[in-house]
Chimera marker file (.cmm) of the C-alpha trace (Angstrom):
<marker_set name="trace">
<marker id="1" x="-75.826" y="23.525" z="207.685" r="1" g="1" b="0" radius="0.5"/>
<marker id="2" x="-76.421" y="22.908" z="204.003" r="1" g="1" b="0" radius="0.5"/>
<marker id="3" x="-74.982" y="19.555" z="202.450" r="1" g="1" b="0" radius="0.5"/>
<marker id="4" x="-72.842" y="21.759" z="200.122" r="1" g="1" b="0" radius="0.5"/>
<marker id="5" x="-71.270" y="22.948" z="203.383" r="1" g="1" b="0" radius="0.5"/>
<marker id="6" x="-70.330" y="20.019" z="205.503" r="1" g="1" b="0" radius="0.5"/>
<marker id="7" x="-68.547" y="18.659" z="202.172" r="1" g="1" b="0" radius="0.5"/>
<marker id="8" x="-66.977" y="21.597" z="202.114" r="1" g="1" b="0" radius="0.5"/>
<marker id="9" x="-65.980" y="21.140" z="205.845" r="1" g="1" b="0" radius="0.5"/>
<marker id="10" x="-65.214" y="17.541" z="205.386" r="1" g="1" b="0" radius="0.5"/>
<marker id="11" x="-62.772" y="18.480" z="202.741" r="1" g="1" b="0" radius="0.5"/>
<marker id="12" x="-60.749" y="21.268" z="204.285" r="1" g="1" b="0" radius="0.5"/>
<marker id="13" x="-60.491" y="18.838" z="207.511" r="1" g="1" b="0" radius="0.5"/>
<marker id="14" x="-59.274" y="15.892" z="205.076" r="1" g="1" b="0" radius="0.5"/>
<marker id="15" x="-56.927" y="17.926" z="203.267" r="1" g="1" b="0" radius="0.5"/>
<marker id="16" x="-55.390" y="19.111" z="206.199" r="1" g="1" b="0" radius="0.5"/>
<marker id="17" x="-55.044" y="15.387" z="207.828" r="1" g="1" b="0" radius="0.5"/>
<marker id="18" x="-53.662" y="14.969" z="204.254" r="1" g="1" b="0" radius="0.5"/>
<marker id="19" x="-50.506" y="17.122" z="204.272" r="1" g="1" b="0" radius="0.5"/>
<marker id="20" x="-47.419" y="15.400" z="205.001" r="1" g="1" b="0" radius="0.5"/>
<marker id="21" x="-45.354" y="16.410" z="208.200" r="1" g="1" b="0" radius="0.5"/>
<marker id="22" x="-43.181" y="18.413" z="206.579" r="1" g="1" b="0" radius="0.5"/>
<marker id="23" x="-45.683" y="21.074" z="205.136" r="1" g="1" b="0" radius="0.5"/>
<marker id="24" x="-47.556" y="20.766" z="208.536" r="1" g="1" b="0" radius="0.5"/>
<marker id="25" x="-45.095" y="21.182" z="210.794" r="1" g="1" b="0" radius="0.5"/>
<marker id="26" x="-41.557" y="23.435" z="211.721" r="1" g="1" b="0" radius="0.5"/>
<marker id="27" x="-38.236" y="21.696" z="211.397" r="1" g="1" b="0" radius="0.5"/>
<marker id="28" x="-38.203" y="22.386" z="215.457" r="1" g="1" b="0" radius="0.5"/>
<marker id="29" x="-41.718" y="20.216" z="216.034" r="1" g="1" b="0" radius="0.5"/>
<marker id="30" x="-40.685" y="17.500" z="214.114" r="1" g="1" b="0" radius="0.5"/>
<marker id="31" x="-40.110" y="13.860" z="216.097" r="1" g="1" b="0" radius="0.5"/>
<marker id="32" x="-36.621" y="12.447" z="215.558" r="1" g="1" b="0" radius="0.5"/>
<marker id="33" x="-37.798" y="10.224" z="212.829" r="1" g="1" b="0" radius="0.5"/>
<marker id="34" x="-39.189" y="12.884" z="210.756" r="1" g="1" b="0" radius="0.5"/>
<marker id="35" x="-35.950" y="15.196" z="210.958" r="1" g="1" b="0" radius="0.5"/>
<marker id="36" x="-33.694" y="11.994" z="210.299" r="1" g="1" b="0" radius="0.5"/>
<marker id="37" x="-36.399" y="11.029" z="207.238" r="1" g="1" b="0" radius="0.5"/>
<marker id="38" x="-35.645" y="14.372" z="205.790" r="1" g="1" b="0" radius="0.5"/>
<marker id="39" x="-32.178" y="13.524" z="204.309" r="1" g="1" b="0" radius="0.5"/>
<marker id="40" x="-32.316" y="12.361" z="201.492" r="1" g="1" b="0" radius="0.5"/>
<marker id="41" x="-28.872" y="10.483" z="201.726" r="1" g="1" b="0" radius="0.5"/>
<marker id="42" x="-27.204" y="12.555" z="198.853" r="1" g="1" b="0" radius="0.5"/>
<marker id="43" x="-24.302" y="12.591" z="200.790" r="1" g="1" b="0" radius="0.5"/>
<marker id="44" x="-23.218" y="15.873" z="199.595" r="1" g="1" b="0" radius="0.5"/>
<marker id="45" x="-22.933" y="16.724" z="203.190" r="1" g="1" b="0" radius="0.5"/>
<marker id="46" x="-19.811" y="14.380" z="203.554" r="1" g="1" b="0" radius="0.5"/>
<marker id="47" x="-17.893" y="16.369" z="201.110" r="1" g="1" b="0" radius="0.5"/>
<marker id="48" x="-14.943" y="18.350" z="202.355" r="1" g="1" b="0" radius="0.5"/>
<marker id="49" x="-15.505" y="21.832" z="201.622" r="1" g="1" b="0" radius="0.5"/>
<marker id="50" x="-13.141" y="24.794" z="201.254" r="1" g="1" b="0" radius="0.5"/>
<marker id="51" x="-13.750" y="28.445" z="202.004" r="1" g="1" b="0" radius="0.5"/>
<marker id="52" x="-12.395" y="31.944" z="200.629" r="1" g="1" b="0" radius="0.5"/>
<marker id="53" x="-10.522" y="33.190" z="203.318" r="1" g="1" b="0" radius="0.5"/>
<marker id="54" x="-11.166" y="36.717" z="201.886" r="1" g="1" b="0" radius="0.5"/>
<marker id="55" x="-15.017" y="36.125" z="200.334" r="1" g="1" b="0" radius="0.5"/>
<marker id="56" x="-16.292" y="33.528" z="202.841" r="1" g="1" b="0" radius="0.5"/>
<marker id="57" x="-17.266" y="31.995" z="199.241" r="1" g="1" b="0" radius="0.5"/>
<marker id="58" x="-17.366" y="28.235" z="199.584" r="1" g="1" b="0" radius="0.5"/>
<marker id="59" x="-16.132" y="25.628" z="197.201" r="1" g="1" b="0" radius="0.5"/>
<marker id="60" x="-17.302" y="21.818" z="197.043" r="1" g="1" b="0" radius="0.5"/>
<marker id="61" x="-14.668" y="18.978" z="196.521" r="1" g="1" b="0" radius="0.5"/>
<marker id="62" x="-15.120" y="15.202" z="195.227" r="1" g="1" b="0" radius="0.5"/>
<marker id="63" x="-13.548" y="14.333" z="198.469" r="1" g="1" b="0" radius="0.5"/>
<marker id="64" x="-15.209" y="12.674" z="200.808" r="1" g="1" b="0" radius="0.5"/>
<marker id="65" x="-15.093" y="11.447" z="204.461" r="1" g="1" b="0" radius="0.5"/>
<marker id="66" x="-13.844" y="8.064" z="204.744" r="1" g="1" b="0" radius="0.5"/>
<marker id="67" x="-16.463" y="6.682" z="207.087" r="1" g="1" b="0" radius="0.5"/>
<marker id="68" x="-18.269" y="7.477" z="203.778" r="1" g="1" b="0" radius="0.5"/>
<marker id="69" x="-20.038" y="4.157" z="202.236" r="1" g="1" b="0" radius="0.5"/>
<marker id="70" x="-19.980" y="5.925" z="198.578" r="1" g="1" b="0" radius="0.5"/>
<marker id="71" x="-22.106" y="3.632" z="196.929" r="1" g="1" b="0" radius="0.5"/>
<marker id="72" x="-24.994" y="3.565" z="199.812" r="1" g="1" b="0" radius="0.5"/>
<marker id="73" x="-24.409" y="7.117" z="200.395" r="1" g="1" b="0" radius="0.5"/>
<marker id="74" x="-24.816" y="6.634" z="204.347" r="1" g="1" b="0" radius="0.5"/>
<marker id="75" x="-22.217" y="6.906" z="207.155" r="1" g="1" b="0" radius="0.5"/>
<marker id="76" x="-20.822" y="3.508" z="208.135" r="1" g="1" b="0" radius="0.5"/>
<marker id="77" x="-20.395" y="5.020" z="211.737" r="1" g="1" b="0" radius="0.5"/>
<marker id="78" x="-23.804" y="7.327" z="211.944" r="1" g="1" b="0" radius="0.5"/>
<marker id="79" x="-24.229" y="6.880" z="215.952" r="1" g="1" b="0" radius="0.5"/>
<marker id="80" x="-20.057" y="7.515" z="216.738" r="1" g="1" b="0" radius="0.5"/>
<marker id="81" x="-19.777" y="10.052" z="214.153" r="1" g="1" b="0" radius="0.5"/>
<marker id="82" x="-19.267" y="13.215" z="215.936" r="1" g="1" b="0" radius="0.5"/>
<marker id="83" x="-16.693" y="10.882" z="218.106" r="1" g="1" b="0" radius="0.5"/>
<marker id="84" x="-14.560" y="9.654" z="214.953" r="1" g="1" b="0" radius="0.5"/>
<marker id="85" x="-14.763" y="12.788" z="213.371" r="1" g="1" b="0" radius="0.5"/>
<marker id="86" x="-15.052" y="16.253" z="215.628" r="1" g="1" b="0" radius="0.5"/>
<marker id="87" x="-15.409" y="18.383" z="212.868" r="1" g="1" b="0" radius="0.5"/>
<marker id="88" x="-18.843" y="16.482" z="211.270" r="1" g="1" b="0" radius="0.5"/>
<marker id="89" x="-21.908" y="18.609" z="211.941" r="1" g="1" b="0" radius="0.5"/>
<marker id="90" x="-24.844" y="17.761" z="213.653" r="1" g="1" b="0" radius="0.5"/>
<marker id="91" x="-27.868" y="19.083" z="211.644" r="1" g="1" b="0" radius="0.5"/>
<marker id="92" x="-30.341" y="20.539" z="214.350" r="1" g="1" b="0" radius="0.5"/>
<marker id="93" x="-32.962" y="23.316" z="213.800" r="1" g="1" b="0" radius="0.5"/>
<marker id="94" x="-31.153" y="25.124" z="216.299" r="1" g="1" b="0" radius="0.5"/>
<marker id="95" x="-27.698" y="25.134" z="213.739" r="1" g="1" b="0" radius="0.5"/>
<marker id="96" x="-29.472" y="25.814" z="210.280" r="1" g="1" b="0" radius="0.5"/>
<marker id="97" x="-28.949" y="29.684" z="210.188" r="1" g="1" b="0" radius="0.5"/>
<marker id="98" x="-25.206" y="28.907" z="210.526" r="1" g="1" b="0" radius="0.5"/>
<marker id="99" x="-25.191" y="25.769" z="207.712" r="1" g="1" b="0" radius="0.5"/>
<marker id="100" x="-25.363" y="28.233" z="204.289" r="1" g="1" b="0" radius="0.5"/>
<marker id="101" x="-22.671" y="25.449" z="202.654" r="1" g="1" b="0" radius="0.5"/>
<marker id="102" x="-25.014" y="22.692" z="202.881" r="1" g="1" b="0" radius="0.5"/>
<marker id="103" x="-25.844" y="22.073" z="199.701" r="1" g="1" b="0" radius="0.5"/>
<marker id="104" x="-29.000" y="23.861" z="197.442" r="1" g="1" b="0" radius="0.5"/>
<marker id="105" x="-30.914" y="20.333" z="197.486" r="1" g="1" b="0" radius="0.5"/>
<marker id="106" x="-30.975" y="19.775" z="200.753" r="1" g="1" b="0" radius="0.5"/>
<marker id="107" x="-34.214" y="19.288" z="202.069" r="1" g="1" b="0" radius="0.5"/>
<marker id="108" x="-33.209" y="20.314" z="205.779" r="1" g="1" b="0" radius="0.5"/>
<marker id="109" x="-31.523" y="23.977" z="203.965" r="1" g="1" b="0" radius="0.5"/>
<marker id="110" x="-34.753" y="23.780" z="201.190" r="1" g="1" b="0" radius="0.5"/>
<marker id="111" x="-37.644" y="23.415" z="204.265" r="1" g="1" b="0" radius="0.5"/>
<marker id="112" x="-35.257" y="26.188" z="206.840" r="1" g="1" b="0" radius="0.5"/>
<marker id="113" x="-35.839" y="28.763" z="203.614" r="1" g="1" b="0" radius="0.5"/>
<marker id="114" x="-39.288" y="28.255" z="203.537" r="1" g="1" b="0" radius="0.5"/>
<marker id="115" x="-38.633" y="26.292" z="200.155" r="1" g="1" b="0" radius="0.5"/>
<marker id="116" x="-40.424" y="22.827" z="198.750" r="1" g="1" b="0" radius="0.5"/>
<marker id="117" x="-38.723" y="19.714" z="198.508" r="1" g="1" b="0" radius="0.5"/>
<marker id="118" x="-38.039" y="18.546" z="195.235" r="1" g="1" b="0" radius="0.5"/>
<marker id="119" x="-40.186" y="16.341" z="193.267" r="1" g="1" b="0" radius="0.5"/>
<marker id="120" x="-37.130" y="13.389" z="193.121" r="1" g="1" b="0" radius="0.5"/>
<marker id="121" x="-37.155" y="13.699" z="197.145" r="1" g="1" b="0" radius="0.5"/>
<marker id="122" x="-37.792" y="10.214" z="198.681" r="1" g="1" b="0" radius="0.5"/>
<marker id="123" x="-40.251" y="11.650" z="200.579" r="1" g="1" b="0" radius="0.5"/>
<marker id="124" x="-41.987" y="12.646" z="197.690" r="1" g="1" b="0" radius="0.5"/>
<marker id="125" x="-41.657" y="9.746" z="195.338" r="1" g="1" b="0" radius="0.5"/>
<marker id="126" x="-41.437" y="7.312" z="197.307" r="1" g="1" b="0" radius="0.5"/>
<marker id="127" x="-38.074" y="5.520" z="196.695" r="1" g="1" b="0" radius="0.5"/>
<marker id="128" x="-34.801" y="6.500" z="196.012" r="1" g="1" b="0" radius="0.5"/>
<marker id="129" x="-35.078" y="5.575" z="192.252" r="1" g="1" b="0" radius="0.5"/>
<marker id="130" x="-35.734" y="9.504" z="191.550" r="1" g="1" b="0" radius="0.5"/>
<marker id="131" x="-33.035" y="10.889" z="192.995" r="1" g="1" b="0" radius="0.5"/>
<marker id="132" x="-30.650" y="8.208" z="191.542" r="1" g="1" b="0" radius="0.5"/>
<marker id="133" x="-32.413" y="9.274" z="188.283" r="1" g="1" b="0" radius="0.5"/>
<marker id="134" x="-32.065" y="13.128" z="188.653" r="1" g="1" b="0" radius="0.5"/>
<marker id="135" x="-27.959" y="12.377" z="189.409" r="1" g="1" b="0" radius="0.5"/>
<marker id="136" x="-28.536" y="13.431" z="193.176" r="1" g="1" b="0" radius="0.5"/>
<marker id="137" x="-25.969" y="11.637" z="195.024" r="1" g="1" b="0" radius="0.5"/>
<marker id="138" x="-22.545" y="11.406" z="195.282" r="1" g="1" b="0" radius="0.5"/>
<marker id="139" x="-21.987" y="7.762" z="193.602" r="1" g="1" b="0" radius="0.5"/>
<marker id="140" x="-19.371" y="7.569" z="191.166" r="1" g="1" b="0" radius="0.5"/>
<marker id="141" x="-18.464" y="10.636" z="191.427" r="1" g="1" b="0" radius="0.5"/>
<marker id="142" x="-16.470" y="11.219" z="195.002" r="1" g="1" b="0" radius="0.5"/>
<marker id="143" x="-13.103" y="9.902" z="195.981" r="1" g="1" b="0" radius="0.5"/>
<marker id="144" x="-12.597" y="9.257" z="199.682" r="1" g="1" b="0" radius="0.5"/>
<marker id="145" x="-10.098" y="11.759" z="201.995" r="1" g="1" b="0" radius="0.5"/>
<marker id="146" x="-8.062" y="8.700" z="202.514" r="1" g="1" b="0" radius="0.5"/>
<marker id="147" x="-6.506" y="8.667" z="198.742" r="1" g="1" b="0" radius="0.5"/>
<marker id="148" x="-5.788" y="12.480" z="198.928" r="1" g="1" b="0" radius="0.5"/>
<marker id="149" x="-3.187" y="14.419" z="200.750" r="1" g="1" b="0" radius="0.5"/>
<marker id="150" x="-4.771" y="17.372" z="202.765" r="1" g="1" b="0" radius="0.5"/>
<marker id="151" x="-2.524" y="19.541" z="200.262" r="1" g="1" b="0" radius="0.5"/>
<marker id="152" x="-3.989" y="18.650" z="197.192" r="1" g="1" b="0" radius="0.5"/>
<marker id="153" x="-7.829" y="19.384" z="197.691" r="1" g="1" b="0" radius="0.5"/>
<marker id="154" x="-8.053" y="22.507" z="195.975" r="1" g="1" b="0" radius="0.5"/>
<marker id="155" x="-6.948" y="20.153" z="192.736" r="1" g="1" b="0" radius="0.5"/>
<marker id="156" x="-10.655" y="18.056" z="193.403" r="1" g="1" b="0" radius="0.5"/>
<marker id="157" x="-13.059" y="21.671" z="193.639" r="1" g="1" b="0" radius="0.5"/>
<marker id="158" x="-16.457" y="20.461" z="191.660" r="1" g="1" b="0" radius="0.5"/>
<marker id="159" x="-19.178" y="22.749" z="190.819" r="1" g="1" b="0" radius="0.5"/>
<marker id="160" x="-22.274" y="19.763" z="190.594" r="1" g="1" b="0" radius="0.5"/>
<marker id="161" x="-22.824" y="19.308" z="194.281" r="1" g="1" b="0" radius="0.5"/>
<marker id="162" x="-24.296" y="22.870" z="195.041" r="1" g="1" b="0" radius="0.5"/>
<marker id="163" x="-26.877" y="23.128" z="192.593" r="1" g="1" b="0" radius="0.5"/>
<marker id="164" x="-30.556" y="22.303" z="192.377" r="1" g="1" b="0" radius="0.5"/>
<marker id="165" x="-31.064" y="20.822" z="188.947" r="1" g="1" b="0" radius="0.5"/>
<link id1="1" id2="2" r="1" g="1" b="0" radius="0.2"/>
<link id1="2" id2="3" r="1" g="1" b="0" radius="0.2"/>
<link id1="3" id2="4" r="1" g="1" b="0" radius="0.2"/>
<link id1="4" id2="5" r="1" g="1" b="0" radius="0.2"/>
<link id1="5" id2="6" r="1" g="1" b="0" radius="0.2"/>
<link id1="6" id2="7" r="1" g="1" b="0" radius="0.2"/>
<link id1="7" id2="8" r="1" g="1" b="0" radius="0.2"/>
<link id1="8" id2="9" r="1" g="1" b="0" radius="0.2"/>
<link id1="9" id2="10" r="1" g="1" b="0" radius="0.2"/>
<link id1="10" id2="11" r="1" g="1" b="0" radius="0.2"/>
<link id1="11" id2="12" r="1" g="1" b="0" radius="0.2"/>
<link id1="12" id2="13" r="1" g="1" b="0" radius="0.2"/>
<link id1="13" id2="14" r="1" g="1" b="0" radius="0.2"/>
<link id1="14" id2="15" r="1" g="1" b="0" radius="0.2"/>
<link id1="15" id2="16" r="1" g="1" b="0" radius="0.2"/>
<link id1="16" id2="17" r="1" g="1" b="0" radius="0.2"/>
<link id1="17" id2="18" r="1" g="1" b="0" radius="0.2"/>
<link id1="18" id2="19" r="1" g="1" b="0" radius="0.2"/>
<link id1="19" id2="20" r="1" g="1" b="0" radius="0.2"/>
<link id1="20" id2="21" r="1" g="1" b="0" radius="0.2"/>
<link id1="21" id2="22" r="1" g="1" b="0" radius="0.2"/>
<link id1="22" id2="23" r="1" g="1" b="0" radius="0.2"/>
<link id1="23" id2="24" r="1" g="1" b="0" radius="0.2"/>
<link id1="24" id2="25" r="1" g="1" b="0" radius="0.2"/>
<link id1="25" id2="26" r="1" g="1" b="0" radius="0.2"/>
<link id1="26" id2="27" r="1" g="1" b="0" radius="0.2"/>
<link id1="27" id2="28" r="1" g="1" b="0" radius="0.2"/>
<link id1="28" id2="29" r="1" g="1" b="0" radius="0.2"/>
<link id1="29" id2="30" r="1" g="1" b="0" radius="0.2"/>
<link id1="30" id2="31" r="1" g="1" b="0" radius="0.2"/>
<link id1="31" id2="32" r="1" g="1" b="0" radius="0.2"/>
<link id1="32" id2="33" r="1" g="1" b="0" radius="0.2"/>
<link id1="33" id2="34" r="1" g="1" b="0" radius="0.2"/>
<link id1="34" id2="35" r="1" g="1" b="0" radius="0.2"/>
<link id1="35" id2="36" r="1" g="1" b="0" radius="0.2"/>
<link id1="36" id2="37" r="1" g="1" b="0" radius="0.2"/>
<link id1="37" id2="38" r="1" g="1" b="0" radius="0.2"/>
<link id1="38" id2="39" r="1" g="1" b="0" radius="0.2"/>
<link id1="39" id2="40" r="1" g="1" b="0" radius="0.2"/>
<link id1="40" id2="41" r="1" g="1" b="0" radius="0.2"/>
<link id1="41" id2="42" r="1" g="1" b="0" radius="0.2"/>
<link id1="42" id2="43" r="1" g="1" b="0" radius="0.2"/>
<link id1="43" id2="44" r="1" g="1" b="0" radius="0.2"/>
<link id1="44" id2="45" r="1" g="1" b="0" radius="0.2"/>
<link id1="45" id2="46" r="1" g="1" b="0" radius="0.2"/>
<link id1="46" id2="47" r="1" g="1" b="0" radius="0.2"/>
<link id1="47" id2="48" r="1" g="1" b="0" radius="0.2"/>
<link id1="48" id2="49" r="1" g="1" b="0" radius="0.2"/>
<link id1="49" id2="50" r="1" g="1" b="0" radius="0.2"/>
<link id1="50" id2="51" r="1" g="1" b="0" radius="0.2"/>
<link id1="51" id2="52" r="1" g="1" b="0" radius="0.2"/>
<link id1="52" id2="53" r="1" g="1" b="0" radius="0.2"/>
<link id1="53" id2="54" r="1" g="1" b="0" radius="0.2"/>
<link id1="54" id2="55" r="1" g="1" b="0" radius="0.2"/>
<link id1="55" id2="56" r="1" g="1" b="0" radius="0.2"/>
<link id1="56" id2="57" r="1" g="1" b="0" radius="0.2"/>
<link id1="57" id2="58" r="1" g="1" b="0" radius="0.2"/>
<link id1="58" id2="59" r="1" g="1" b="0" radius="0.2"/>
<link id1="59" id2="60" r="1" g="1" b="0" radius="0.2"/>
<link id1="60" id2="61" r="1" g="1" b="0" radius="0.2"/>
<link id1="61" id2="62" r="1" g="1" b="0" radius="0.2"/>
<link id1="62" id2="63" r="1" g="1" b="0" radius="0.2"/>
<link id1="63" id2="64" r="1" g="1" b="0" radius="0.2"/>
<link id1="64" id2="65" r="1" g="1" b="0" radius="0.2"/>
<link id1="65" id2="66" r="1" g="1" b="0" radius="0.2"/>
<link id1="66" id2="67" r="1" g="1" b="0" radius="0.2"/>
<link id1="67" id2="68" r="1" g="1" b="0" radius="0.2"/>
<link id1="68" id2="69" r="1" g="1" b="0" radius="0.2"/>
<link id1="69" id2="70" r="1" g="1" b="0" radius="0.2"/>
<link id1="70" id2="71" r="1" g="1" b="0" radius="0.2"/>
<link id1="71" id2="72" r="1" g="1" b="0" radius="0.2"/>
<link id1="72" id2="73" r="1" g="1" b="0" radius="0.2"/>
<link id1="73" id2="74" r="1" g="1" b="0" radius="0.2"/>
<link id1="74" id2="75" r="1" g="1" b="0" radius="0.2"/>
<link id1="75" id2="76" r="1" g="1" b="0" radius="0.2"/>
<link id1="76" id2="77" r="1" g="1" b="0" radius="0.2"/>
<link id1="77" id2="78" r="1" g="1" b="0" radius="0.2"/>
<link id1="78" id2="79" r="1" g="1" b="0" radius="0.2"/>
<link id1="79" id2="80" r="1" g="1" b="0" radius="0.2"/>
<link id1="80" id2="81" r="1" g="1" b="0" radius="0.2"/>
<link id1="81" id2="82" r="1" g="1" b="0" radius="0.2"/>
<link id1="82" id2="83" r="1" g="1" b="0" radius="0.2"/>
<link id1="83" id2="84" r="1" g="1" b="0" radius="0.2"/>
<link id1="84" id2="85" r="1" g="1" b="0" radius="0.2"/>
<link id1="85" id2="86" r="1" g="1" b="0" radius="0.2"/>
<link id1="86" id2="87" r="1" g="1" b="0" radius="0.2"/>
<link id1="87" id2="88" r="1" g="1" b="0" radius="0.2"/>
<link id1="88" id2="89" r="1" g="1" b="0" radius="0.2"/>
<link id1="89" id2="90" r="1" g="1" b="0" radius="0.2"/>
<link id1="90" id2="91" r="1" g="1" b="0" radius="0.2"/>
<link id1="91" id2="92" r="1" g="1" b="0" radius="0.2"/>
<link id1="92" id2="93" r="1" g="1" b="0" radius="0.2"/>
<link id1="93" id2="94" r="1" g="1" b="0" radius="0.2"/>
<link id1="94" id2="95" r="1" g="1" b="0" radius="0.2"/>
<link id1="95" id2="96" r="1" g="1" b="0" radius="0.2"/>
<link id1="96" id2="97" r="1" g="1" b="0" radius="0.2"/>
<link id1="97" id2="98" r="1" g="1" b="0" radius="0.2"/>
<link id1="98" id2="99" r="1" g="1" b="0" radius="0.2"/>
<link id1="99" id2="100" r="1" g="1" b="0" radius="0.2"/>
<link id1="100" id2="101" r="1" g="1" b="0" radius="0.2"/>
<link id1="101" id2="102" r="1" g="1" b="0" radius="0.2"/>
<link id1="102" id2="103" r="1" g="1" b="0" radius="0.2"/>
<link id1="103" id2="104" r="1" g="1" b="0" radius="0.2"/>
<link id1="104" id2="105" r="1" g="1" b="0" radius="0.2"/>
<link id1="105" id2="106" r="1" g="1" b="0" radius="0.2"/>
<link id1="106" id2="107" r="1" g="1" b="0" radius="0.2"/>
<link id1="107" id2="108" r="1" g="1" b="0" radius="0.2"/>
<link id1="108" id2="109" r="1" g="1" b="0" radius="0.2"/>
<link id1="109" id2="110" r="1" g="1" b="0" radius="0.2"/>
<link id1="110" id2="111" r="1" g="1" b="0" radius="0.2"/>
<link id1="111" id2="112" r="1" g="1" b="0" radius="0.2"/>
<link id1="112" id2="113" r="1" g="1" b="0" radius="0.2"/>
<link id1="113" id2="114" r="1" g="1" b="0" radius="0.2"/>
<link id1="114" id2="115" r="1" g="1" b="0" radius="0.2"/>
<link id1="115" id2="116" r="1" g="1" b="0" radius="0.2"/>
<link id1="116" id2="117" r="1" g="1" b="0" radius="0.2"/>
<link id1="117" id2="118" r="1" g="1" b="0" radius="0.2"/>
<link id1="118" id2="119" r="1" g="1" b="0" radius="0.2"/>
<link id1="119" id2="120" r="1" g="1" b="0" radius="0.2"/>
<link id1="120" id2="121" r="1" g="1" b="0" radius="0.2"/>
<link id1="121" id2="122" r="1" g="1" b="0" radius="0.2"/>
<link id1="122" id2="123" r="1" g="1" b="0" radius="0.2"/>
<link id1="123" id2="124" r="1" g="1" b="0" radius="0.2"/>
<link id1="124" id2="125" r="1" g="1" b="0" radius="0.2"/>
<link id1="125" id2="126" r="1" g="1" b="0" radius="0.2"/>
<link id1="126" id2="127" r="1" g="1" b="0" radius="0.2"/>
<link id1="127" id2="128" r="1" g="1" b="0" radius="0.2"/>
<link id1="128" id2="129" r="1" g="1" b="0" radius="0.2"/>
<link id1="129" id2="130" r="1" g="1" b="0" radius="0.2"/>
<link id1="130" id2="131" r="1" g="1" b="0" radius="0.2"/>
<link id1="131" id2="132" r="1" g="1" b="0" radius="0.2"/>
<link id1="132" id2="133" r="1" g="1" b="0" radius="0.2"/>
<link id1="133" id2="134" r="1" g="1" b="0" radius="0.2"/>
<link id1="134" id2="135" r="1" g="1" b="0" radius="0.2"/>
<link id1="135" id2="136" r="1" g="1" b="0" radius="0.2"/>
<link id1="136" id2="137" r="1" g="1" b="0" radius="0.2"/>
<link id1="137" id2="138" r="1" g="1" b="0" radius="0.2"/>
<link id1="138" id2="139" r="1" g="1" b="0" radius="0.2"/>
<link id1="139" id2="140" r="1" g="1" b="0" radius="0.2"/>
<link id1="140" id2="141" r="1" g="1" b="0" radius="0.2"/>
<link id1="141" id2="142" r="1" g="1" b="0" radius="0.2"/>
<link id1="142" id2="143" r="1" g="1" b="0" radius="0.2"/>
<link id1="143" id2="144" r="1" g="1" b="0" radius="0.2"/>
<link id1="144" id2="145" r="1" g="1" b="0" radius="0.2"/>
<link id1="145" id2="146" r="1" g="1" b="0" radius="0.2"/>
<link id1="146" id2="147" r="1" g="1" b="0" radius="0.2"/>
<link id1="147" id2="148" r="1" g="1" b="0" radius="0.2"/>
<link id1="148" id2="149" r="1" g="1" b="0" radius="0.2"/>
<link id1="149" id2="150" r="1" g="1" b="0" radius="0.2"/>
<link id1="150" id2="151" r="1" g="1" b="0" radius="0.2"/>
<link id1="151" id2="152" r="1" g="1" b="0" radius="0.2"/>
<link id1="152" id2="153" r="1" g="1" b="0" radius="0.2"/>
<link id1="153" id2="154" r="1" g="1" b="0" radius="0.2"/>
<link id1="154" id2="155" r="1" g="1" b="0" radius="0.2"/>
<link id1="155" id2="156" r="1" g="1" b="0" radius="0.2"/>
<link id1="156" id2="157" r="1" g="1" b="0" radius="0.2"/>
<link id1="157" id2="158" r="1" g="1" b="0" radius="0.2"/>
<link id1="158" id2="159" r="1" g="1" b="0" radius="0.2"/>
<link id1="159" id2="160" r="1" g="1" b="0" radius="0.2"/>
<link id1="160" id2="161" r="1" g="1" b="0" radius="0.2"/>
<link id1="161" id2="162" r="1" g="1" b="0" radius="0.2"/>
<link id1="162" id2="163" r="1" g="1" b="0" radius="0.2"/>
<link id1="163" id2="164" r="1" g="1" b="0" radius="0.2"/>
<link id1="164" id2="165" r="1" g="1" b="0" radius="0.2"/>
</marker_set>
């Protein structure tokens, strides 16, 4: 084997060794940690969502879940959540076919269709400081379900949280 040719071999090894987890591997054969280091903490998630009984067309609200810490952008009661609140989803690979309202920068919905995660990702910038940059989360911008009657949340429909700017 020539020289040429085991730095060619030594460079398609390193490059694979190289690629981050989630280029290398499926949603289903990542560890916990990986799948939970995927969110970006957005929190668009916690919004309460409305759908089109006729058009199944769903419609984001600046209402959030209470449990909601809005300026963190993290749930105060991750572990219990399902327990506080039966109708918060658990993301597994398993449920992502039936999640189309999570929102077009999520990196769990982005990765599912075979998509890239974004170059403000926390994954891929390091830090949080990108996202907060690029207007990502939900800070400043939600109010929690506790202010707002159950009546009144077609009045709060947004149109920011869907989109991949």
């Amino acid at each position: 084997m020539s020289a040429y040719s085991l730095v060619i071999e030594e460079t398609i090894i390193s490059s694979q060794k190289a690629r981050p987890f989630w280029e290398s591997k499926s949603l289903a054969e990542m560890s916990s940690k990986e799948w939970e280091s995927l969110c970006d903490g957005c929190a668009k998630c916690c919004l309460h969502k409305l759908e089109d009984e006729d058009s199944g067309e769903i419609f984001y609200t600046r209402v959030v879940c209470s449990y909601l810490d809005q300026e963190k952008c993290n749930c105060t009661v991750y572990n219990k959540r399902q327990q506080l609140v039966p109708d918060c989803v658990i993301l597994t690979p398993e449920n992502l076919d039936d999640l189309s309202w999570m929102p077009g920068t999520c990196a769990y919905r982005l990765l599912h269709e075979g998509k890239s995660l974004p170059v403000w990702h926390p994954l891929i910038s390091g830090s949080r400081n990108a996202m907060i940059a690029a207007d990502i989360t939900v800070t400043g911008k939600v109010v929690s379900e506790e202010f707002i009657h159950e009546d009144g949340l077609e009045e709060h429909i947004i149109d920011w949280a869907n989109g991949q700017d």
